[in-house]
KESETI-543595 format. One record per residue (C-alpha): residue in one letter; x, y, z. Coordinates in Angstrom, 1 decimal, decimal comma, m for minus. Layout:
N
{rest:a; xx:X; yy:Y; zz:Z}
...
# end
This chain:
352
{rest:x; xx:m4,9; yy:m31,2; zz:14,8}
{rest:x; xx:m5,2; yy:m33,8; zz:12,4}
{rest:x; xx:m2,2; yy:m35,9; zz:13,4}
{rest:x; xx:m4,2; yy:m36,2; zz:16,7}
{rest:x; xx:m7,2; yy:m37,3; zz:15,0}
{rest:x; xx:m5,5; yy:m40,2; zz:13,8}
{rest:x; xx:m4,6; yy:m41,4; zz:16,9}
{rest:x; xx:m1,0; yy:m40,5; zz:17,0}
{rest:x; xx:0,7; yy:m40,4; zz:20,4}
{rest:x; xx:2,0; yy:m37,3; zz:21,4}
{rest:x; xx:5,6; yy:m38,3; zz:21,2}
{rest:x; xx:5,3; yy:m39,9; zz:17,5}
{rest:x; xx:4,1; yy:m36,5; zz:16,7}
{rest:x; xx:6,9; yy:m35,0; zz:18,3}
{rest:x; xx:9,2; yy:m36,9; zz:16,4}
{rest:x; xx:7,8; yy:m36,5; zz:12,8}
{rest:x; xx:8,2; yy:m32,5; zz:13,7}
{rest:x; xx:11,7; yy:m32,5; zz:14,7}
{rest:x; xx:12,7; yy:m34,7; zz:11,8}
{rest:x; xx:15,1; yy:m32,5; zz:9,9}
{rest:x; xx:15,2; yy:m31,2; zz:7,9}
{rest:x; xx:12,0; yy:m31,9; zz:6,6}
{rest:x; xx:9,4; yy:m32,2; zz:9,5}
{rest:x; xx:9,0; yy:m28,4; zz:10,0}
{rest:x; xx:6,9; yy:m28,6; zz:6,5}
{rest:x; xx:4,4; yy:m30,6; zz:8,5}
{rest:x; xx:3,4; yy:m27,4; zz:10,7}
{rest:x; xx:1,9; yy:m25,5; zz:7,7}
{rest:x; xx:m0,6; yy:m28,3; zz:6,2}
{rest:x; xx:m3,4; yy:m26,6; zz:4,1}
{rest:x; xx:m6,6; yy:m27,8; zz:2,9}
{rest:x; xx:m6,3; yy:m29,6; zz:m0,4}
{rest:x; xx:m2,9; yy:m31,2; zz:0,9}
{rest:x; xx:m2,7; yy:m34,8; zz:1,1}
{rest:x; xx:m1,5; yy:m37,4; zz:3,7}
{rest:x; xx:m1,3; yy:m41,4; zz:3,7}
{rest:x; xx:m0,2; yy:m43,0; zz:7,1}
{rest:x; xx:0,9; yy:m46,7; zz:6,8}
{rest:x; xx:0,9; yy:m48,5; zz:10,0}
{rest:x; xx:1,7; yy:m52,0; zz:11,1}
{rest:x; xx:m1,0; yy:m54,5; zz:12,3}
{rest:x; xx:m0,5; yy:m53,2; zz:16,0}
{rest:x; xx:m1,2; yy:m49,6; zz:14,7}
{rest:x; xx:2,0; yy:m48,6; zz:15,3}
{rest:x; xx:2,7; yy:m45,7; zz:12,6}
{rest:x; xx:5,5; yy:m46,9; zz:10,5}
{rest:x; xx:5,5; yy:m44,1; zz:7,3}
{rest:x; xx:3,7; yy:m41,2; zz:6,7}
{rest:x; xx:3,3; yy:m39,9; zz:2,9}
{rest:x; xx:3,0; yy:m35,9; zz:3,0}
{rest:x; xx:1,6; yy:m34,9; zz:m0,6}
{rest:x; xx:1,3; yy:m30,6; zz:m0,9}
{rest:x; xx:1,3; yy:m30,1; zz:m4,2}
{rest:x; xx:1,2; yy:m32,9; zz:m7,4}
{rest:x; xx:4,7; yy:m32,4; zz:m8,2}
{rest:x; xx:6,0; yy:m33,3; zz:m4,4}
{rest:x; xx:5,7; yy:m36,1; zz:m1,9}
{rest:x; xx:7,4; yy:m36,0; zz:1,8}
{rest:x; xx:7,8; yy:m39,4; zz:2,9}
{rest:x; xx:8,4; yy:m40,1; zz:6,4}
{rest:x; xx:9,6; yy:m43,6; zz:8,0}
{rest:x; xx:10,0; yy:m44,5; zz:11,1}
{rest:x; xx:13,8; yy:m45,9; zz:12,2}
{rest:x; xx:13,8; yy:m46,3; zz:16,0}
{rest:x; xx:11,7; yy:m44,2; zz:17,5}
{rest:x; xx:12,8; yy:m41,4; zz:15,6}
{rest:x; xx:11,0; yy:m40,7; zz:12,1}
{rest:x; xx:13,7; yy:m39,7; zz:8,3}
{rest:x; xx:12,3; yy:m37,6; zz:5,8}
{rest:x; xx:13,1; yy:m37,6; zz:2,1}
{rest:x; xx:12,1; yy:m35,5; zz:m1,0}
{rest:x; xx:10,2; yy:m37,0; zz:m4,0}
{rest:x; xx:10,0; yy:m34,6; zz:m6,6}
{rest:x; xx:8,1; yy:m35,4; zz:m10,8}
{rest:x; xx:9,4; yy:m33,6; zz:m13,7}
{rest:x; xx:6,2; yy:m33,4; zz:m15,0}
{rest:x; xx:5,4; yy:m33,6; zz:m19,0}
{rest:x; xx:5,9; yy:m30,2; zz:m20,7}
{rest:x; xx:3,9; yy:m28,6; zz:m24,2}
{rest:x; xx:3,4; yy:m25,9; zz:m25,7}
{rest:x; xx:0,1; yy:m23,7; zz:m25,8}
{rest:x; xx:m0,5; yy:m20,2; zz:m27,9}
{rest:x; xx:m3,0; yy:m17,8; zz:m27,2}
{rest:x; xx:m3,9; yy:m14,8; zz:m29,4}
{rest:x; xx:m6,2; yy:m11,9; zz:m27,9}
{rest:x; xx:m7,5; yy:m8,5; zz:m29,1}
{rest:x; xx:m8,2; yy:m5,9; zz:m26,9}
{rest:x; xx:m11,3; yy:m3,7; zz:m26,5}
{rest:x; xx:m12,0; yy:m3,3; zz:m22,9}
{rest:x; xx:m9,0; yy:m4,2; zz:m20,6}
{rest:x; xx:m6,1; yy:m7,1; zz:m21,0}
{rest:x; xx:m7,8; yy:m9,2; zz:m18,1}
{rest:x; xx:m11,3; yy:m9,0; zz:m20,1}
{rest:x; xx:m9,2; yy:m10,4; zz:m23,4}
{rest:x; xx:m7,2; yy:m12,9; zz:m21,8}
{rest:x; xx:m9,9; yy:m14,9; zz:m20,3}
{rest:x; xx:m11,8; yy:m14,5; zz:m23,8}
{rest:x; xx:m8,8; yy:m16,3; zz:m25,1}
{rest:x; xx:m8,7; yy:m18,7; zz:m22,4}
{rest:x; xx:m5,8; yy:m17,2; zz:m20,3}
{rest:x; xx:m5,5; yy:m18,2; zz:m16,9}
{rest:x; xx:m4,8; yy:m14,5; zz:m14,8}
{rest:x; xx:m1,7; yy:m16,0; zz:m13,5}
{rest:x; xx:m0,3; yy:m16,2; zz:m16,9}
{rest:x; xx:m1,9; yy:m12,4; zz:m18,0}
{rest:x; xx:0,3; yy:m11,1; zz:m15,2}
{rest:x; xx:3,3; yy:m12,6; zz:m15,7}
{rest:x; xx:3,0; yy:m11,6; zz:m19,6}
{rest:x; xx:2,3; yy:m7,5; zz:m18,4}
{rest:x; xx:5,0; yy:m8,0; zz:m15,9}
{rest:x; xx:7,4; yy:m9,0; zz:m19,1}
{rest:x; xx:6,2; yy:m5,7; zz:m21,0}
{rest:x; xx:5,5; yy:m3,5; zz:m18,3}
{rest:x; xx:8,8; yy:m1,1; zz:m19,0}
{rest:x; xx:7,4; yy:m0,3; zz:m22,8}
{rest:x; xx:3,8; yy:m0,6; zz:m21,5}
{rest:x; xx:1,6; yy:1,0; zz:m19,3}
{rest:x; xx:m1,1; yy:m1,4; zz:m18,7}
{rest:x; xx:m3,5; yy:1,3; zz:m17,5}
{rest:x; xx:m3,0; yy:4,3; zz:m19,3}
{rest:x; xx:m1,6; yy:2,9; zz:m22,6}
{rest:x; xx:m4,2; yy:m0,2; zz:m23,5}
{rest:x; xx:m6,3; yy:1,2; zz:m26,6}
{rest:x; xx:m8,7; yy:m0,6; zz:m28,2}
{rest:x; xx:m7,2; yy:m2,6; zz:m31,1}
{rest:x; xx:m4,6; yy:m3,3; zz:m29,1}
{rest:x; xx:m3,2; yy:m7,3; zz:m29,4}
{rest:x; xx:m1,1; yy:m10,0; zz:m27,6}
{rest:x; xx:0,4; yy:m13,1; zz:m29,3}
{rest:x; xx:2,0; yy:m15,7; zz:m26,6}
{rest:x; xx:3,4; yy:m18,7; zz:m26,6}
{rest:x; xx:4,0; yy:m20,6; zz:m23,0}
{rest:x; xx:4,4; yy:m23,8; zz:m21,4}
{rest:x; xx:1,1; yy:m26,0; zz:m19,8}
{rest:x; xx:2,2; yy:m28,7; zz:m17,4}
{rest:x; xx:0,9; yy:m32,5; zz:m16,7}
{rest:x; xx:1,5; yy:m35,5; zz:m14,8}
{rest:x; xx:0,2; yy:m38,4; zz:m17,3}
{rest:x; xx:m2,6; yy:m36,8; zz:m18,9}
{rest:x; xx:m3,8; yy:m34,4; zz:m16,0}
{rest:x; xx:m3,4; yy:m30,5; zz:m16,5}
{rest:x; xx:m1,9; yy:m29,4; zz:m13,5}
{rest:x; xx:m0,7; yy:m25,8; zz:m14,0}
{rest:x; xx:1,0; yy:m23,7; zz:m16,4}
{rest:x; xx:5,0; yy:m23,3; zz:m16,7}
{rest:x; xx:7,1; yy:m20,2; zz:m18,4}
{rest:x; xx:5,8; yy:m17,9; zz:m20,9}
{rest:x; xx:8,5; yy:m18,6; zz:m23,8}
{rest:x; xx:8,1; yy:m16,0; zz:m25,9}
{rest:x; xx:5,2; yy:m14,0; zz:m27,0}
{rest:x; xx:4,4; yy:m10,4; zz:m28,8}
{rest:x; xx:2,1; yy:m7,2; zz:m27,7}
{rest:x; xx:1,2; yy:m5,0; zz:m30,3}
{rest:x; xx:0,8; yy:m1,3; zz:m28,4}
{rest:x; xx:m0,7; yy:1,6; zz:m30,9}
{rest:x; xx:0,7; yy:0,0; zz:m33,6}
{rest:x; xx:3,9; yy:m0,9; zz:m32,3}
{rest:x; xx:5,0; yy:m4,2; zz:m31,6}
{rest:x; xx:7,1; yy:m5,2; zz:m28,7}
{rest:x; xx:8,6; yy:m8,8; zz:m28,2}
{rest:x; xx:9,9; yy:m11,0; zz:m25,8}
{rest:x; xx:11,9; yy:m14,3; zz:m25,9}
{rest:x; xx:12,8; yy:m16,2; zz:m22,1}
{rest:x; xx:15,8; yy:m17,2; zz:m21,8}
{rest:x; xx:18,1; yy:m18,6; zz:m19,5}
{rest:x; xx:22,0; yy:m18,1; zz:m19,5}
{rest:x; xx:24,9; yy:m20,7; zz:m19,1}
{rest:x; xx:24,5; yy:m20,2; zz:m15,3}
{rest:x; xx:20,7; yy:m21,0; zz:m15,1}
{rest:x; xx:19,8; yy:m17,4; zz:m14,7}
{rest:x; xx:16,5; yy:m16,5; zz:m16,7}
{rest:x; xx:15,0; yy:m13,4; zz:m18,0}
{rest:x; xx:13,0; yy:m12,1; zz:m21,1}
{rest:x; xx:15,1; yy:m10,1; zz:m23,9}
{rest:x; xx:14,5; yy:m8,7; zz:m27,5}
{rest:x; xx:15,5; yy:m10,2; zz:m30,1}
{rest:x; xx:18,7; yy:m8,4; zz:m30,6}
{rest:x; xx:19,4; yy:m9,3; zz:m26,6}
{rest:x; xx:18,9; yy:m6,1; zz:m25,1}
{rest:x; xx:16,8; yy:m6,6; zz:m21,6}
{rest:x; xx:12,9; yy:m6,4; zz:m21,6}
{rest:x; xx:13,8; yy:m4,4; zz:m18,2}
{rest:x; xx:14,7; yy:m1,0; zz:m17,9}
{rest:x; xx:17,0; yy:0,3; zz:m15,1}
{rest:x; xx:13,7; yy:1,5; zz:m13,5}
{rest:x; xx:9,8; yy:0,7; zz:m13,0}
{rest:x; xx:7,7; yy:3,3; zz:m14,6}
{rest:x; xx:5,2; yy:3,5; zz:m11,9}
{rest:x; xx:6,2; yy:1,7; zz:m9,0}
{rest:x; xx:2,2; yy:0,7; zz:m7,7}
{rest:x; xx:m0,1; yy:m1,1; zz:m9,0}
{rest:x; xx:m2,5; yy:1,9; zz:m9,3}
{rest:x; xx:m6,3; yy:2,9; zz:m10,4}
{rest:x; xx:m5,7; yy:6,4; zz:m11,9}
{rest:x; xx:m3,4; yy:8,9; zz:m11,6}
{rest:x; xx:m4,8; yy:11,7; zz:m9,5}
{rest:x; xx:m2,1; yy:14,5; zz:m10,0}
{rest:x; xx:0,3; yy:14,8; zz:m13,1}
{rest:x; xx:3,9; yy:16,1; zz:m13,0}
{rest:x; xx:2,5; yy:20,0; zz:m13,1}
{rest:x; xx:5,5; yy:23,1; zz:m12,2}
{rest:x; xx:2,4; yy:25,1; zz:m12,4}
{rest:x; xx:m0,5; yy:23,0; zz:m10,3}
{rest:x; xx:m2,8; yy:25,0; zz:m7,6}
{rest:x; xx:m2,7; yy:22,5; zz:m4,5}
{rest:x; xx:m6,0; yy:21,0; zz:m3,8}
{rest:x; xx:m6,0; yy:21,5; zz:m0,3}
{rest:x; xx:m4,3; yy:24,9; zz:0,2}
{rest:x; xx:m5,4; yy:26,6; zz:m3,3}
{rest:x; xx:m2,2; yy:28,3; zz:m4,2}
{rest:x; xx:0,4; yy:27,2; zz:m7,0}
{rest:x; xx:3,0; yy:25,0; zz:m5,5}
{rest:x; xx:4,4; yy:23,3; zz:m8,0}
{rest:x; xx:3,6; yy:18,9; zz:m8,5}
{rest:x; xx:6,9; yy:18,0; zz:m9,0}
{rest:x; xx:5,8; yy:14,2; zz:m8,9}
{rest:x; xx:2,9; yy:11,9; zz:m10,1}
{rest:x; xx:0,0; yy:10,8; zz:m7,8}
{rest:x; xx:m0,9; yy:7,1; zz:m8,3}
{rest:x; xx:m4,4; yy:6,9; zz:m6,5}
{rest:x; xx:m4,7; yy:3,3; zz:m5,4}
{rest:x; xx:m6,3; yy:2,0; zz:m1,6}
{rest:x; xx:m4,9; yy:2,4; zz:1,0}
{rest:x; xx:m2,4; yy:m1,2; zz:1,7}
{rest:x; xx:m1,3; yy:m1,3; zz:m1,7}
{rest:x; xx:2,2; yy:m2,3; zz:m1,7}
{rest:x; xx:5,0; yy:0,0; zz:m3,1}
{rest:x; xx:7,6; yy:m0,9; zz:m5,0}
{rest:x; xx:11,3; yy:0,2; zz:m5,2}
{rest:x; xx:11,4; yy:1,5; zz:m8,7}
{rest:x; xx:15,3; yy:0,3; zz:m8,8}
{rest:x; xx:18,2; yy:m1,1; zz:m7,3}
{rest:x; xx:19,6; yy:1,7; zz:m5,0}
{rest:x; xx:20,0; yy:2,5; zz:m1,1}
{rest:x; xx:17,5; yy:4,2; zz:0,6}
{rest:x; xx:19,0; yy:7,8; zz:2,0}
{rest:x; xx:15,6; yy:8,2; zz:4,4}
{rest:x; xx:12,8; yy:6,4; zz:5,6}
{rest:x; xx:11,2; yy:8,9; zz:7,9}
{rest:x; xx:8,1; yy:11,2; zz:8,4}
{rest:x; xx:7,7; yy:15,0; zz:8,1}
{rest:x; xx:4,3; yy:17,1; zz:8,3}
{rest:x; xx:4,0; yy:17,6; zz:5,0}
{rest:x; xx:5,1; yy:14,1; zz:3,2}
{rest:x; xx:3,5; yy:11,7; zz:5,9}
{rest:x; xx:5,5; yy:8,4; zz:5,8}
{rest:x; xx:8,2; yy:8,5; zz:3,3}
{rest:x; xx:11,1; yy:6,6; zz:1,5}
{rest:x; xx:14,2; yy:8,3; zz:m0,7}
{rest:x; xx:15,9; yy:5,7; zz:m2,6}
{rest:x; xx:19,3; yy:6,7; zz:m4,4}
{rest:x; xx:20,4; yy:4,4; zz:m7,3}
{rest:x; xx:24,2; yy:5,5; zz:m8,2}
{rest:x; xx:25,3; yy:9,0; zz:m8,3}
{rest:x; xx:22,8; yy:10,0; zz:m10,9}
{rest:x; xx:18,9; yy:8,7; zz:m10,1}
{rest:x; xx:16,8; yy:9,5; zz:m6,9}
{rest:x; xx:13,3; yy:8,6; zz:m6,7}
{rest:x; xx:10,9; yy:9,4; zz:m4,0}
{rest:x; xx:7,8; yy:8,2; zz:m2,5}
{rest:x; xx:5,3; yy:10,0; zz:0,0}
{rest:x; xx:2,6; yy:9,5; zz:2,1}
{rest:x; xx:3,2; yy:6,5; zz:3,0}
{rest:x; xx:0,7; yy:4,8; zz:5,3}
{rest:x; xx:3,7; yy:2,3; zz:6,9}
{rest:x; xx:6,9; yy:1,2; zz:5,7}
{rest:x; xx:8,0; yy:m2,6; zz:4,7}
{rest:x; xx:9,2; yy:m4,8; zz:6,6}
{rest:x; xx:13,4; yy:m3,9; zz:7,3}
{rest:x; xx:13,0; yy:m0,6; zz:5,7}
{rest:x; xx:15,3; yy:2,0; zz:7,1}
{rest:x; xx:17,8; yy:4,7; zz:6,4}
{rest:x; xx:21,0; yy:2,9; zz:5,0}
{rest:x; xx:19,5; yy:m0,6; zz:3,5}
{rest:x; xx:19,8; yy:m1,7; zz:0,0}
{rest:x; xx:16,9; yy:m2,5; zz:m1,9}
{rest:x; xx:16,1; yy:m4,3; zz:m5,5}
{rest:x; xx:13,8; yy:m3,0; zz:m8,4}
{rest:x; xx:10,3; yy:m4,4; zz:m7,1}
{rest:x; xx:11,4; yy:m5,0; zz:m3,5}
{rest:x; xx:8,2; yy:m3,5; zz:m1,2}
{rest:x; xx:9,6; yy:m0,1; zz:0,5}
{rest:x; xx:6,0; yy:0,7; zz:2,2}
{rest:x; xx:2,2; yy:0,8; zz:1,4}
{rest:x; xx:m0,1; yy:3,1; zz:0,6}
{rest:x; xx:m2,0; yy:6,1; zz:2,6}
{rest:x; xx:m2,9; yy:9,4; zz:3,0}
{rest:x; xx:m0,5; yy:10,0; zz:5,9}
{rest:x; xx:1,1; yy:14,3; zz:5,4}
{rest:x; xx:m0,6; yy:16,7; zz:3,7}
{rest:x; xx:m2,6; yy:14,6; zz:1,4}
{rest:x; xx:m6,4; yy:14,4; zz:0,2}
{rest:x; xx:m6,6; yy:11,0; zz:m0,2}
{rest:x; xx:m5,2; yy:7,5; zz:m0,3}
{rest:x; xx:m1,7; yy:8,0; zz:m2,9}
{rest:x; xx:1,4; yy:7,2; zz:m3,4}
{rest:x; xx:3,0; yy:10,8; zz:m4,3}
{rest:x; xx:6,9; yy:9,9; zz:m6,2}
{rest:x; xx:9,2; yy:11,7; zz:m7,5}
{rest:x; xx:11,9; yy:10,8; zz:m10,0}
{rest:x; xx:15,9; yy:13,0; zz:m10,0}
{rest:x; xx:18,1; yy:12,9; zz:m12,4}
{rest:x; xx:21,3; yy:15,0; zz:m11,4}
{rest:x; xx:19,0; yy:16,4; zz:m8,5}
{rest:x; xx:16,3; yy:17,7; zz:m11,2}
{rest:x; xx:12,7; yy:16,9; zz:m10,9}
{rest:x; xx:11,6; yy:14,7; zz:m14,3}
{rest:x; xx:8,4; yy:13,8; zz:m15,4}
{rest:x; xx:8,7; yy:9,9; zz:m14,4}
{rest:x; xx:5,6; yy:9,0; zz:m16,7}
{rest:x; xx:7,7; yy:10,6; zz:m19,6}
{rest:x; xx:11,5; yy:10,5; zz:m18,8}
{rest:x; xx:13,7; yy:8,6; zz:m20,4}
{rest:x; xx:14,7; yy:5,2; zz:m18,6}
{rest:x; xx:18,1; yy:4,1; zz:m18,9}
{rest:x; xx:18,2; yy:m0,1; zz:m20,4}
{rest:x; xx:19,5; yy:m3,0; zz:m17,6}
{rest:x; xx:22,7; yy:m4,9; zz:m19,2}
{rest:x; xx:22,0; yy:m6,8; zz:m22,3}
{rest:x; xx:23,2; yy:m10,4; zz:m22,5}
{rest:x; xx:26,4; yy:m9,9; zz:m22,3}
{rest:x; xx:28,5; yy:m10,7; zz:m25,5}
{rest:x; xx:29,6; yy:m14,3; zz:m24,4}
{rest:x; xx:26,2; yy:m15,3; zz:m24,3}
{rest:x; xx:24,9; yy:m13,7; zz:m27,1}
{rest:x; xx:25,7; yy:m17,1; zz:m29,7}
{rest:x; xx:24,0; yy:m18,9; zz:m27,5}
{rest:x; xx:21,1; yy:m16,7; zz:m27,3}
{rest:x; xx:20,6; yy:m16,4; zz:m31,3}
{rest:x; xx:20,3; yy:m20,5; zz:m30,9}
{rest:x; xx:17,7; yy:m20,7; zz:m28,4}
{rest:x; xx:15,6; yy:m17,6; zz:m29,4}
{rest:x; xx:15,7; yy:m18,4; zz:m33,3}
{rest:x; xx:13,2; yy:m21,2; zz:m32,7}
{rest:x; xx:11,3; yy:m19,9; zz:m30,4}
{rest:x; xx:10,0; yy:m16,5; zz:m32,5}
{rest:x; xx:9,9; yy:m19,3; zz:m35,6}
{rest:x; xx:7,2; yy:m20,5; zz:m33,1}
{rest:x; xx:5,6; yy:m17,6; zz:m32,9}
{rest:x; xx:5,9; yy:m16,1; zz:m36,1}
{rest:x; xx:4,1; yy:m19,3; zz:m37,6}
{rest:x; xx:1,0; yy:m19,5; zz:m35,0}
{rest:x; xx:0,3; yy:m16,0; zz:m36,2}
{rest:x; xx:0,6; yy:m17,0; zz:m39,6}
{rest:x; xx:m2,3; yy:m19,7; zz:m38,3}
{rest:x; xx:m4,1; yy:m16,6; zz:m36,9}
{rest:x; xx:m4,0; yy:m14,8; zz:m39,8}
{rest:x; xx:m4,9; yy:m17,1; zz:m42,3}
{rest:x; xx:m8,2; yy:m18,6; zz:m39,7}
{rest:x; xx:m8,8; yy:m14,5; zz:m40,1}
{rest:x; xx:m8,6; yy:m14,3; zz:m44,0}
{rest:x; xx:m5,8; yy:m12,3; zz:m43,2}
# end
């Protein structure tokens, strides 16, 4: 342990641990972290300086025999970037062209992934505008903040997104008219490679040959990879049969039920009678049942009849609501004014 190759006695050790409420942090020191330890001509360790990250610093000093932590946090300096991308192979390909850190590519198909299907929708053509925060601490980059607001132009159609965050501190991504960049539901709730089955009343199983109707979509994708809840609900069953493997039925109000099979285990606290949130992981991936091959296998009821869930209408999460909607026409105005001008830039550098 490093304390111990600094000499530390075993009891100043202990100490600097059971300082609260800050000396547990001390037990999960990574590579890359930094520590200082000040100590007074008889080596005696009088303050340690605990640095994980650039925008944080523990400092511990000794009183007694006994060691008080404290917090130092740095606001660190905040601008503005843009990026602009074109698509012709993938969004990942495009956003490091345009000099995208992946981090940021996520979290800007996370913001359109309810209008957007990042796997089976992307055509060629396709475009992103975005607009999002770097960070610094004097003049080094140390990380990027919040996308702000950007714009992803699908077959044509253009889909935008402002951040905002309400009265309360509460943040999301809207349209400009306020209504929610979420839906009510995910519209595949994996992170998936192809889609193996379609929604088919009329499909021949592959393993026993005869029509039985695919009243779901299977979302081929290894085996481990985490499942989602598509929505807010309660799950009704988390059990196993011989025929779905491993499986989770979530209800969401007295109108939605999605399902999800073949599950090689369940998350963590799943069981019959919990309450989950849109995004929450219900289980991961397998082949468990009568399946061919790592999938997940869901199904998405509405009134307790099968829908397509690649093609069914998803019902919009709550706008901003009507008391915050003057203050959102403040803070977005500016914002797409942003964004609206560095395409201008774009389209000018363009000849467009």
């Amino acid at each position: 342990m490093i304390f111990k190759r600094q000499g530390l006695p075993a009891r100043d050790i202990h100490y600097l641990l059971a300082s609260e409420p800050l000396g547990r942090r001390l037990k999960n020191i990574f590579p890359g972290h930094s520590l200082t330890f000040s100590r007074a001509e008889d080596g005696t360790l009088v303050k340690l300086a605990y640095t994980p990250g650039p925008l944080e610093t523990l400092e511990f000093e000794r009183v007694g025999d006994d060691f008080v932590g404290r917090e130092l946090r740095q606001e660190p300096r905040r601008t503005r970037a843009y990026k602009h991308g074109v698509i012709d192979h993938s969004l990942f390909i495009a956003s490091q062209r345009a000099g995208l850190s992946d981090n940021v590519t996520m979290r800007l198909a996370q913001i359109f992934q309810w209008d957007i299907d990042f796997v089976l929708d992307i055509r060629q053509g396709d475009e992103f505008h975005v607009v999002f925060e770097e960070l610094y601490v004097g003049d080094e980059f140390i990380g990027h903040g919040d996308i702000l607001a950007a714009e992803f132009v699908n077959r044509g159609e253009s889909y935008r997104a402002i951040r905002y965050a309400d009265s309360h501190g509460r943040a999301d991504y809207y349209n400009p008219e306020g209504d929610s960049m979420r839906k009510a539901f995910l519209r595949a709730p994996v992170e998936f490679s192809r889609i193996s089955s379609n929604f088919n009343l009329r499909r021949i199983h592959p393993l026993f040959k005869r029509n039985m109707p695919h009243r779901g979509i299977d979302y081929a994708a290894p085996t481990g990879t985490p499942i989602l809840a598509a929505g807010d609900g309660r799950v009704v069953t988390a059990s196993r049969t011989k025929p779905n493997g491993n499986f989770v039925v979530i209800q969401h109000g007295e109108q939605f039920t999605t399902k999800y099979l073949h599950m090689s285990k369940f998350g963590r606290g799943i069981k019959s009678g919990v309450k989950v949130k849109q995004g929450q992981v219900i289980g991961y991936v397998g082949a468990t049942g009568w399946a061919s091959g790592p999938h997940l296998h869901y199904e998405f009821l509405v009134n307790g009849v099968h829908q397509n869930p690649r093609t069914v209408e998803l019902p919009d999460a709550e706008p901003i609501p009507r008391t915050e909607l003057a203050r959102f026409n403040e803070r977005a105005a500016p914002l797409l004014t942003l964004l609206d001008d560095f395409k201008q830039q774009v389209q000018l550098a363009y000849g467009g």
